[in-house]
C-alpha positions as CSV (number, residue, x, y, z in Angstrom):
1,X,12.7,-57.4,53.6
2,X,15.4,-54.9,53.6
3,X,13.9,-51.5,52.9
4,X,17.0,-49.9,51.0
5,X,16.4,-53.1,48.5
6,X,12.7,-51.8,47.8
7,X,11.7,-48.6,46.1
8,X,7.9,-48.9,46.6
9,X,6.7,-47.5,50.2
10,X,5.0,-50.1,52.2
11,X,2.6,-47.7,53.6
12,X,1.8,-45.9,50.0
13,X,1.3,-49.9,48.9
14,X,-1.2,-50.2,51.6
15,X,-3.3,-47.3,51.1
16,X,-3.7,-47.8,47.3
17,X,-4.8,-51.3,47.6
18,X,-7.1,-50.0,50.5
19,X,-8.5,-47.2,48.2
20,X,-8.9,-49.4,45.4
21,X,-10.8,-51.5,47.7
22,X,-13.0,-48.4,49.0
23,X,-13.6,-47.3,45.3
24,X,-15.1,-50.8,43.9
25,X,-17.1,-51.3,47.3
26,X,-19.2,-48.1,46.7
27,X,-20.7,-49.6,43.7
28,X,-23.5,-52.2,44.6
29,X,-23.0,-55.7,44.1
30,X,-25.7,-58.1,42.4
31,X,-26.6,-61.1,44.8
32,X,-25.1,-64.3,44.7
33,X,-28.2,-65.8,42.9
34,X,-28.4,-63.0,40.5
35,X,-27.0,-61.7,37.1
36,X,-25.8,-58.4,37.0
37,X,-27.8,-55.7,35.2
38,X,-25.6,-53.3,34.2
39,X,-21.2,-53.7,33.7
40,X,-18.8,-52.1,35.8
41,X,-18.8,-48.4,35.6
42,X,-16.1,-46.6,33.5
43,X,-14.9,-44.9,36.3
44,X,-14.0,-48.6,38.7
45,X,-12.7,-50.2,35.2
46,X,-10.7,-46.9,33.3
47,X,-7.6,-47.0,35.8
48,X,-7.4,-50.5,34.9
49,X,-7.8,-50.0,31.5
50,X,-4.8,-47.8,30.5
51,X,-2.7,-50.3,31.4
52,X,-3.4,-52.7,28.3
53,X,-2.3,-51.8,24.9
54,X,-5.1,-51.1,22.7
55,X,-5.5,-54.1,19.7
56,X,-4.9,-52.9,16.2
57,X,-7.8,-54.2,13.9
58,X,-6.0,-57.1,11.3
59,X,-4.7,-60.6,12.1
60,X,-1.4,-59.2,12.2
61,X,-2.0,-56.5,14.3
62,X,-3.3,-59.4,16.8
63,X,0.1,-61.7,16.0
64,X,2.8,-59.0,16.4
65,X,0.8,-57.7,19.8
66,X,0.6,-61.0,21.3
67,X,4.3,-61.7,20.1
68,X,5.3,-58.5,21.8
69,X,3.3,-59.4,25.3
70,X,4.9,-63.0,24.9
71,X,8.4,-61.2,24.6
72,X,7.7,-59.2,28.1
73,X,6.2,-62.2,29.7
74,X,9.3,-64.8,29.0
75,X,7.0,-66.7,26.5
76,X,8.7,-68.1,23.8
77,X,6.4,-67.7,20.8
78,X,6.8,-68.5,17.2
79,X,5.1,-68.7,13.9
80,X,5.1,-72.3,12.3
81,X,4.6,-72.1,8.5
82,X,2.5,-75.8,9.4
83,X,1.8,-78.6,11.8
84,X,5.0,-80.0,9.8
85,X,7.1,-77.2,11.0
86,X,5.6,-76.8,14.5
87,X,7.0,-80.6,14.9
88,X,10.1,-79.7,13.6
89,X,10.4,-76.8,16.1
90,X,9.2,-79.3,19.0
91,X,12.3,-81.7,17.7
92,X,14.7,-78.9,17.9
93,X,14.1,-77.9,21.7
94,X,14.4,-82.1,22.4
95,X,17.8,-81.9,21.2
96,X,18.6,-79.0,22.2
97,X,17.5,-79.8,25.9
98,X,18.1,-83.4,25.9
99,X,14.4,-84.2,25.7
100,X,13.5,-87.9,26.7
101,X,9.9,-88.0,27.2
102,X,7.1,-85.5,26.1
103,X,3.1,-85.9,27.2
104,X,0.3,-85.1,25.2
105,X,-3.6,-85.5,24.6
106,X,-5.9,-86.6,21.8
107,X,-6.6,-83.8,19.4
108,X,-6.6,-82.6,15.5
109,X,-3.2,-80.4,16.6
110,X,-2.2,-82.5,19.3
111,X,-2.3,-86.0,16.8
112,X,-0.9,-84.4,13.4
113,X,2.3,-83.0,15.6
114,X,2.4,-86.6,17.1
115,X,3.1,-88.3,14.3
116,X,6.3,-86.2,13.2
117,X,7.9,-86.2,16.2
118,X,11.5,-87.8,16.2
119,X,11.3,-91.6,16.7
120,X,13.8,-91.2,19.7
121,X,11.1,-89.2,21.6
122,X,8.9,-90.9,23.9
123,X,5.4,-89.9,23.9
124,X,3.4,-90.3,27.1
125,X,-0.8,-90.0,26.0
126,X,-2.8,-89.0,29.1
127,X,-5.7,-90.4,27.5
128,X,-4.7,-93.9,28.0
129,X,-4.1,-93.0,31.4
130,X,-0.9,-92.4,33.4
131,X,0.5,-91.4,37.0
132,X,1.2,-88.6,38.7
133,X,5.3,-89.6,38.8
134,X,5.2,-90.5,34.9
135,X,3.5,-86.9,34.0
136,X,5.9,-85.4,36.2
137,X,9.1,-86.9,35.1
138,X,8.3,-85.8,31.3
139,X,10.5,-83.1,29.9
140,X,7.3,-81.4,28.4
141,X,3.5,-81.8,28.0
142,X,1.6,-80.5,24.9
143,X,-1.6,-79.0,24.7
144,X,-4.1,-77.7,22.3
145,X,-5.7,-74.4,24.0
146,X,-9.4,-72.3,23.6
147,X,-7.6,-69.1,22.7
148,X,-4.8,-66.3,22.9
149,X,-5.7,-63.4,23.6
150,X,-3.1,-60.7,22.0
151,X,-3.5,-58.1,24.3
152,X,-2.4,-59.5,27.1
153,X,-0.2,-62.3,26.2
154,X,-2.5,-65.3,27.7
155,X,-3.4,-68.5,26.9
156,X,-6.7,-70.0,27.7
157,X,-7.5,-73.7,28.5
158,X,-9.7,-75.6,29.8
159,X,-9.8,-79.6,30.7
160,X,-11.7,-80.1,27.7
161,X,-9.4,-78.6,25.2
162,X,-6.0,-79.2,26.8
163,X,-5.9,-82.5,28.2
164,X,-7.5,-82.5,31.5
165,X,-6.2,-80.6,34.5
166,X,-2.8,-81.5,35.3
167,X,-0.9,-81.9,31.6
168,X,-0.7,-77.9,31.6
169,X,0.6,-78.0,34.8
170,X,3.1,-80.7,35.5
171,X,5.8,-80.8,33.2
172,X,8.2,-78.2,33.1
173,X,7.6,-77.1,29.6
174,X,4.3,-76.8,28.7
175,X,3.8,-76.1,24.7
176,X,0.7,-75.0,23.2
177,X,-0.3,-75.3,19.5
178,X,-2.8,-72.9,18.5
179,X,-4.3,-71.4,14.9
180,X,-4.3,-68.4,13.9
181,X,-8.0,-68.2,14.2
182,X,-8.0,-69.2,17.8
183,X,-6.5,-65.3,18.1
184,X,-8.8,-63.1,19.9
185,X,-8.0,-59.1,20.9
186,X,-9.0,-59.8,24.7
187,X,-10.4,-61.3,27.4
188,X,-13.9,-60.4,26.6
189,X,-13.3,-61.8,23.3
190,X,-12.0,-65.2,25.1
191,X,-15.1,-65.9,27.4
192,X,-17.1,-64.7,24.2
193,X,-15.9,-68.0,22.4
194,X,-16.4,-70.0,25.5
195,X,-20.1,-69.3,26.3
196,X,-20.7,-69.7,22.4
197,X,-19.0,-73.3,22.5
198,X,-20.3,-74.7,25.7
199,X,-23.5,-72.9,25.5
200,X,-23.9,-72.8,29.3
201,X,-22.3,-76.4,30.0
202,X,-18.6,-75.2,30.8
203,X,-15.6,-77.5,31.5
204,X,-14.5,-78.0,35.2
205,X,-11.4,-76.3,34.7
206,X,-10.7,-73.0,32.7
207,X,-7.8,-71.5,33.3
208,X,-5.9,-68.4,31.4
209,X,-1.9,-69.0,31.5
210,X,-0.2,-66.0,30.9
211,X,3.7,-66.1,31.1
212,X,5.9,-68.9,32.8
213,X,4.5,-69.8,36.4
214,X,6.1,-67.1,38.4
215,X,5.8,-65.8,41.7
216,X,8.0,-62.3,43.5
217,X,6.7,-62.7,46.9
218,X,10.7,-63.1,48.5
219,X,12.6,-59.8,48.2
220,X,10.3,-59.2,44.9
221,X,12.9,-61.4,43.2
222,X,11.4,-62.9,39.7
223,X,11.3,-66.6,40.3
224,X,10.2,-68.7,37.7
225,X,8.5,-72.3,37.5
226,X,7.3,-71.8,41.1
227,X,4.5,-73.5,40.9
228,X,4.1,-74.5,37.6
229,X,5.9,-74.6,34.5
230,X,9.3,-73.1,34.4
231,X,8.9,-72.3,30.3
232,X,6.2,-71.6,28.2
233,X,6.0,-72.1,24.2
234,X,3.2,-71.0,22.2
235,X,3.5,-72.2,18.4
236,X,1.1,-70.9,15.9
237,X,-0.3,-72.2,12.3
238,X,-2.1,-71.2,9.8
């Protein structure tokens, strides 16, 4: 790395991930087999907190928040008026982009989108089974989702909700449908509606997608579908 390209100082880097380190290894950790008694202290989570934007208290406070984080985080995120209009959005982007094929999964969302889409759009279902090449070479893959969490612009899914594993991942435009009531202000609130759906039993894969896959780790360069999904589209209904 050339240092006149890079305006952080290695060394300061160093000794605040160091310090952070020191910091959260002064407060005991529960054993492996046991629950914690107690949260994190204010003082290990407080730096970390002033870095999120606080949650106003209305659905729309929620929407324009999470609209705001998508903005930052290269998410393209819109308001459908219905499942009619989410489809019509979906349409738009395949001829726009030259769409051939798009894969998705059984689901209420998932099924009533589905059935509007243009007839001159191939649908690949990963419930009746598929390969690797054939989820790969789709133009996009849509997915149903647990939640969003406004405040930091995420998305969570699990294998249960979205699919399986690998539809969230392979394409190179992944496309959620959510409702609004899916909204929650933060993370706390997401693993809130997990443990009250799954009661204990929990998919094997839970994941929170925030942003386009990315990754900065040559010359701290933004690259984008690195390992993932180059875009990300989050439609919302009613």
């Amino acid at each position: 790395m050339n240092p006149a390209n890079s305006n952080a100082s290695p060394k300061g880097d160093r000794e605040a991930i160091l310090g952070r380190i020191a910091e959260a290894l002064r407060e005991e950790a529960p054993r492996h087999h046991e629950a914690p008694d107690k949260p994190a202290p204010l003082s290990v989570t407080a730096p970390f907190r002033e870095w999120l934007p606080p949650v106003g208290k209305t659905r729309k406070d929620q929407i324009a928040l999470f609209a705001q984080q998508s903005e930052a985080l290269r998410t393209e995120f819109r308001e459908c008026p219905s499942e009619a209009g989410a489809a019509k959005h979906i349409a738009a982007l395949a001829a726009e982009l030259g769409w051939k094929t798009i894969a998705l999964h059984a689901g209420e969302l998932t099924d009533a989108i589905a059935e509007r889409l243009p007839k001159t759009l191939a649908v690949l279902r990963v419930d009746s089974g598929y390969t690797k090449g054939a989820l790969e070479s789709c133009d996009a893959g849509l997915t149903e989702c647990e939640s969003l969490i406004a405040q930091t612009g995420s998305v969570c899914v699990t294998a249960l909700s979205s699919g399986g594993r690998a539809l969230s991942v392979l394409p190179p435009h992944h496309i959620v449908i959510a409702q609004k009531s899916q909204l929650v202000n933060d993370l706390s609130g997401a693993y809130e509606l997990l443990a009250q759906k799954y009661e204990g039993g929990y998919p094997s894969f839970i994941s929170f997608i925030t942003g386009p896959s990315r990754t900065g780790d040559i010359e701290r360069i933004l690259v984008l579908g690195a390992h993932g999904p180059k875009k990300l589209t989050v439609l919302l209904i009613p």
